[in-house]
C-alpha positions in Angstrom: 119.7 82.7 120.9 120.4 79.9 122.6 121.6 75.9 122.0 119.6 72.2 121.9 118.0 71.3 125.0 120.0 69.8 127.5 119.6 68.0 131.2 120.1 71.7 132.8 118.6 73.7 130.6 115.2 71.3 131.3 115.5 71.7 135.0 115.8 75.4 134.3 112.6 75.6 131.9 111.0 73.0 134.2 110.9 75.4 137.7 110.2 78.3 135.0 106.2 78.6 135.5 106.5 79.1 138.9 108.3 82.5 138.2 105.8 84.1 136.2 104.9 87.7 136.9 102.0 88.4 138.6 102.5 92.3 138.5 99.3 94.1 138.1 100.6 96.7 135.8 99.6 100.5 135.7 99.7 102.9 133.0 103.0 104.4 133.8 104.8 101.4 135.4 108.2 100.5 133.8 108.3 97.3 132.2 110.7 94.7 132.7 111.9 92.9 129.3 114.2 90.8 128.6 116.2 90.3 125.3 116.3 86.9 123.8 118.3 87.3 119.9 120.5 90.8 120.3 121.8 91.7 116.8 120.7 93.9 114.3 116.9 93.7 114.5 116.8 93.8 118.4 118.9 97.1 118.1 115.8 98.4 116.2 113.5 97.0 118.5 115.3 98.8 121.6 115.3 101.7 119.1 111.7 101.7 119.0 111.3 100.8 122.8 113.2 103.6 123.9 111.1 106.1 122.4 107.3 104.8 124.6 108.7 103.4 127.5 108.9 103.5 130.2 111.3 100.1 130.5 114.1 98.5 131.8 116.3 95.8 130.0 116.7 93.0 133.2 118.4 90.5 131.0 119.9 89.4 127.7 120.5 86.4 126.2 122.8 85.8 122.6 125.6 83.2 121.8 127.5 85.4 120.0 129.6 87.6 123.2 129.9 91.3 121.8 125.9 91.2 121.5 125.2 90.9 125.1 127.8 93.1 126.0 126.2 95.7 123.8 122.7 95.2 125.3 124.3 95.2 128.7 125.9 98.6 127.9 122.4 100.1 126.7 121.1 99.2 129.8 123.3 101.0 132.5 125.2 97.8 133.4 121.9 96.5 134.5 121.2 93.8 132.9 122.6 90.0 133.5 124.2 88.1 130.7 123.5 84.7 129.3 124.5 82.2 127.0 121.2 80.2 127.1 117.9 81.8 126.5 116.2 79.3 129.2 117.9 81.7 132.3 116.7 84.7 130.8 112.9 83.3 131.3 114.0 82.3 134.9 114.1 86.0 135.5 111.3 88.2 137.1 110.3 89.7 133.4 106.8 91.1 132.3 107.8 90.2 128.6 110.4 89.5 126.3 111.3 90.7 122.9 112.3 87.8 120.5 114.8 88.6 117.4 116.9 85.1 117.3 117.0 83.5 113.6 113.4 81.9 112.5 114.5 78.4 113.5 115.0 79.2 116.9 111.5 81.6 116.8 108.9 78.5 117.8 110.8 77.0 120.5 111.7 80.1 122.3 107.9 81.5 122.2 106.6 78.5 123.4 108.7 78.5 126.2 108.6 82.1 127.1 104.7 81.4 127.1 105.1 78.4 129.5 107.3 80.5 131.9 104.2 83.1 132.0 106.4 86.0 130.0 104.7 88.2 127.1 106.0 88.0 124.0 107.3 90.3 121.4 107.9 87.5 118.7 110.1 88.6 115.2 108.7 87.9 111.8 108.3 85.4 110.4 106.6 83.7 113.4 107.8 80.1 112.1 110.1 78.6 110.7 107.7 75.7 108.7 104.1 75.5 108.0 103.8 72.5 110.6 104.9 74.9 113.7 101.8 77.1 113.2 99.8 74.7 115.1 102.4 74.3 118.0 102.9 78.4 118.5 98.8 79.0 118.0 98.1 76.0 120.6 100.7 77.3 122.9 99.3 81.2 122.2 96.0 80.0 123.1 97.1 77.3 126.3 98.3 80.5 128.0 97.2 83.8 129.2 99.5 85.8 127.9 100.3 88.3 125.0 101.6 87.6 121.8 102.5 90.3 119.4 104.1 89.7 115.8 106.6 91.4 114.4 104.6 93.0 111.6 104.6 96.3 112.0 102.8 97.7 109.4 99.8 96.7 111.4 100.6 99.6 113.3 101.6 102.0 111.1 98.9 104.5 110.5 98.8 105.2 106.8 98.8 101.2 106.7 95.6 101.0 109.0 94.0 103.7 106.4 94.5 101.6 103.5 93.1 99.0 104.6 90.4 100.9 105.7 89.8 102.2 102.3 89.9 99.1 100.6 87.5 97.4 103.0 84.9 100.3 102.6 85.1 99.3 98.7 87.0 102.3 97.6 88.6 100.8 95.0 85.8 98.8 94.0 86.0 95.2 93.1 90.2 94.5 93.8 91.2 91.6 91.3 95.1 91.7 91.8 97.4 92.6 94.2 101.0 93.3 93.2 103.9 92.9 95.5 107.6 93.9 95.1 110.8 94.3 97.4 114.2 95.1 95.8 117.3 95.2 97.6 121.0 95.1 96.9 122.8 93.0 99.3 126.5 93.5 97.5 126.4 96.7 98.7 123.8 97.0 101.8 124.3 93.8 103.4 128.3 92.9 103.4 129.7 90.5 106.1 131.2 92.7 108.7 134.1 91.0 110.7 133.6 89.9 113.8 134.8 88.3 117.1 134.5 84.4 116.0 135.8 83.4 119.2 133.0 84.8 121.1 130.8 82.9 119.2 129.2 79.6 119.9 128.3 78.3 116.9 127.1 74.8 118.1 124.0 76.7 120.3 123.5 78.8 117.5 122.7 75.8 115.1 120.7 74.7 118.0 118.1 72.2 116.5 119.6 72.7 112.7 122.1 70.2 110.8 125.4 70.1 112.4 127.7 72.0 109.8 131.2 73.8 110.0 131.0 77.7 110.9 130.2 80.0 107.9 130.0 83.8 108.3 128.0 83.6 105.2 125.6 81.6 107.2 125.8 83.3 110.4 125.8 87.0 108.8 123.3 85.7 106.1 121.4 82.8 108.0 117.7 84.0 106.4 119.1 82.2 102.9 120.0 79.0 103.9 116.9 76.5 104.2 118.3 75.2 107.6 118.0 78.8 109.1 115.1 80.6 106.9 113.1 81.1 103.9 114.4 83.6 101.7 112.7 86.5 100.1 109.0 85.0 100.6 109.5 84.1 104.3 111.2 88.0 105.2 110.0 90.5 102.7 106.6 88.7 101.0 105.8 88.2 104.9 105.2 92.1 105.3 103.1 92.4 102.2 101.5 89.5 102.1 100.3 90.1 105.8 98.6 93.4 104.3 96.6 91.5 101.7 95.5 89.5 104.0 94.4 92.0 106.1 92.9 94.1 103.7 91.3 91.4 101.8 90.1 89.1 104.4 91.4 85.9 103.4 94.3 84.4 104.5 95.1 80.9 102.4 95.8 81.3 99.1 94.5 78.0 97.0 97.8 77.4 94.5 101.2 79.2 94.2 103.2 79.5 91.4 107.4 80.4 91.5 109.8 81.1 89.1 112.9 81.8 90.6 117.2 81.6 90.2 120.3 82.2 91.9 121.5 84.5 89.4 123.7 86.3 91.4 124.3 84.5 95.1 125.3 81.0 94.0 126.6 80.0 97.8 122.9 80.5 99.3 120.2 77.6 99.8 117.1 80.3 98.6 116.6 82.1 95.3 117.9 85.5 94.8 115.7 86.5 91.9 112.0 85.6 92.0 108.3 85.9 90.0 105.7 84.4 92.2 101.9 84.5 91.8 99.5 83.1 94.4 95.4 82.5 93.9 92.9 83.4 96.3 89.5 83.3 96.4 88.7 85.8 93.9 91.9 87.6 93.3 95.2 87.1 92.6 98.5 88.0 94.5 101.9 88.4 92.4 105.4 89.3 94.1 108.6 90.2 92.2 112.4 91.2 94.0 115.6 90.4 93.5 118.9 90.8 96.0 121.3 92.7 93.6 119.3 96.1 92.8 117.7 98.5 95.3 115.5 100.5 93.0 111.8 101.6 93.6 112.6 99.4 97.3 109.3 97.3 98.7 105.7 98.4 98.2 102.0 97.6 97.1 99.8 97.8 94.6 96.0 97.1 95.3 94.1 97.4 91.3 90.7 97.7 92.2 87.9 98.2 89.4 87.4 101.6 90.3 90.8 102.7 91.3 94.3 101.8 92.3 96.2 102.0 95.5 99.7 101.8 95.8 101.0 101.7 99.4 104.7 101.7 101.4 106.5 102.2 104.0 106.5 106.4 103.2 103.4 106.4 102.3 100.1 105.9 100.3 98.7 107.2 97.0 95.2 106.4 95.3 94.3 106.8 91.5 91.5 106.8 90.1 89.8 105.2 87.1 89.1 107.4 84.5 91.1 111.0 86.2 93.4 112.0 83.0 96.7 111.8 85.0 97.8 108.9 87.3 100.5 111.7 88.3 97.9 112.9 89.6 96.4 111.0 93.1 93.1 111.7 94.2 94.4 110.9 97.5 97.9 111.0 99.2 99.6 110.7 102.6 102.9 110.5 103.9 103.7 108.4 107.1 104.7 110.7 109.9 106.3 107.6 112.2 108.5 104.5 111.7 105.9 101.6 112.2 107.7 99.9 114.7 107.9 102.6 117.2 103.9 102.6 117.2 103.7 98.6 116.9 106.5 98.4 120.0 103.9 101.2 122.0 100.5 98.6 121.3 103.0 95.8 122.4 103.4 97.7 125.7 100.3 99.0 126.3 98.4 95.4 125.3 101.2 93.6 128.6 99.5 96.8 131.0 95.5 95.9 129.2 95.6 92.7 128.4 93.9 93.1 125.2 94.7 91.2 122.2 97.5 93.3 120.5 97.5 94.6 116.6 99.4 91.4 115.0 97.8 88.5 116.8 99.5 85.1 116.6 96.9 84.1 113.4 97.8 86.9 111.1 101.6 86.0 112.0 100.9 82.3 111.8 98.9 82.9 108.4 101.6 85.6 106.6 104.4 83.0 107.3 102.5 79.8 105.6 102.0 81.9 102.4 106.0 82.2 102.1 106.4 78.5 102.7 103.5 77.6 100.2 105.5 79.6 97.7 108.7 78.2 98.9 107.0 74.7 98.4 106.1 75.4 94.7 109.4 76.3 94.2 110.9 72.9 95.5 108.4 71.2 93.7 108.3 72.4 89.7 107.6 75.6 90.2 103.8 75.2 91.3 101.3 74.0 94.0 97.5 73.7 95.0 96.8 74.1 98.5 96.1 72.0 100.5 97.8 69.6 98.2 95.6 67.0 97.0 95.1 64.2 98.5 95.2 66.2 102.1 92.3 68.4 101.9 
């Protein structure tokens, strides 16, 4: 994460093009990344890295100090330090993995295209529906690789799924039910920290000058300035399966009902209903922040059977078998997702090829949170493209 732009930091981005790698990779070649965002999700990234390689961490880039020195650690002292994100481009890197807060997500992949790097970009891929166009233009300006942080594109009972559904296995699918519960008085506690070895101006970077919050910082997906709530983190993995298994991306209205029934200090909802329309079927989402039972998962209600789909696994029923304890099909995932997304990510920088979670599918999964986030500012319900614009 890094800070708004200033003289330097344009003369550094400026000479950044110039840099690019032009390694011709092989098969077994170890990758040079750098780390732009190292908290929590980057630890899972590395996680995941660590288990295809080969690669090396060159250099890391956070505001906050214990973070780089962490990432430094991993990488055998290796890897330089930074405060801003720009120096970390100015480094001979094949790629770089992106995990800074979603306002900071656009402006960092744009200029990690520009300076000729591949990108391993966190969901959701923007921050507002209006930044689709800039990262899609940017995507499509350069030569390089994109890959969205939407793992379950990857994941291989995921992949099946969809597979079935798209061979018409379930029929004629009418609804689509989506649910993530977690329980963030017990899971997701501010831990104390160093805030003297944070800089909390460059990590507001573009946002709203405001005093420092560890609610903010620790929380930052909750607050409008920072993220989008539920439908922008959690709806974004599901949603980004419907529309893959589906084929249609843009649903035509959105409806919200939604409260903060239990987190009064956040910007976003903690406890939501939301339906959105598509052509031909409908698409419904429930969570809430304070309970943790029955997690995230899928439902796919076809007129001939139902699937029901998550991250362990994937279970079909059919119409008309006496039992629905009683699947006609099952599997179990064998892999975390991530592990097998991270491999594509590498193996697409070596190919070239366009990876699993292109910049569309990101581009498209975000916009359906901020639709439903837009229903929710405005009455509960909105037709898209709103009238008048179409």
């Amino acid at each position: 994460m890094s800070f708004a732009p200033n003289r330097r930091s344009f003369l550094i981005a400026g000479g950044l093009t110039a840099l690019a790698s032009t390694r011709v990779l092989g098969a077994n070649d170890t990758l040079r990344i750098g780390v732009i965002g190292a908290g929590g999700r980057m630890r899972n990234l590395l996680d995941a890295a660590d288990k295809v390689g080969p690669y090396q961490i060159v250099a890391v880039s956070d505001v906050y100090g214990p973070h780089r020195d962490a990432v430094k650690e991993r990488s055998n002292g290796l890897a330089t330090t930074h405060l801003d994100y720009h120096e970390v481009l100015a480094k001979d890197v094949d790629a770089v993995l992106i995990a800074a807060p979603d306002h900071w997500h656009v402006r960092m992949a744009v200029d990690a295209l520009g300076a000729g790097k591949d990108v391993y970009l966190e969901k959701p891929v923007t921050h507002t529906i209006e930044e689709g166009a800039t990262l899609a233009h940017a995507v499509h300006a350069s030569k390089q690789v994109l890959q969205c942080g939407m793992q379950q594109r990857s994941w291989t009972h995921f992949r099946n799924a969809v597979d079935l559904i798209q061979a018409g296995s379930l029929g004629r699918v009418l609804q689509v039910r989506t649910y993530w519960w977690q329980n963030y008085n017990v899971s997701w506690v501010p831990k104390p920290m160093e805030v003297e070895a944070l800089d909390w101006k460059q990590w507001l970077g573009g946002a709203p000058d405001q005093p420092f919050s560890l609610e903010k910082y620790y929380r930052w997906r909750w607050f409008w300035n920072f993220g989008g709530g539920a439908m922008t983190d959690l709806f974004s993995h599901w949603i980004d399966v419907v529309h893959w298994a589906m084929k249609a991306d843009q649903p035509r209205e959105a409806q919200m009902l939604a409260d903060k029934y239990v987190f009064d200090q956040w910007d976003c909802p903690d406890t939501i209903q939301a339906a959105l329309r598509y052509p031909g079927f409908d698409v419904v989402y429930e969570g809430m922040m304070a309970s943790s039972i029955d997690d995230g998962g899928l439902e796919f209600r076809g007129t001939d059977a139902t699937l029901k789909l998550d991250r362990s696994g994937m279970s079909v029923y059919r119409e008309g078998v006496p039992s629905k304890e009683n699947p006609v099909l099952t599997e179990r995932s064998f892999r975390d997702g991530t592990i097998t997304h991270m491999q594509n990510f590498f193996d697409c920088i070596k190919s070239r090829k366009e990876p699993n979670a292109p910049v569309e599918a990101g581009i498209a999964a975000a916009r359906a949170g901020h639709i439903a986030n837009l229903a929710y500012k405005h009455g509960g319900q909105i037709s898209w493209p709103p009238k008048g614009t179409a």
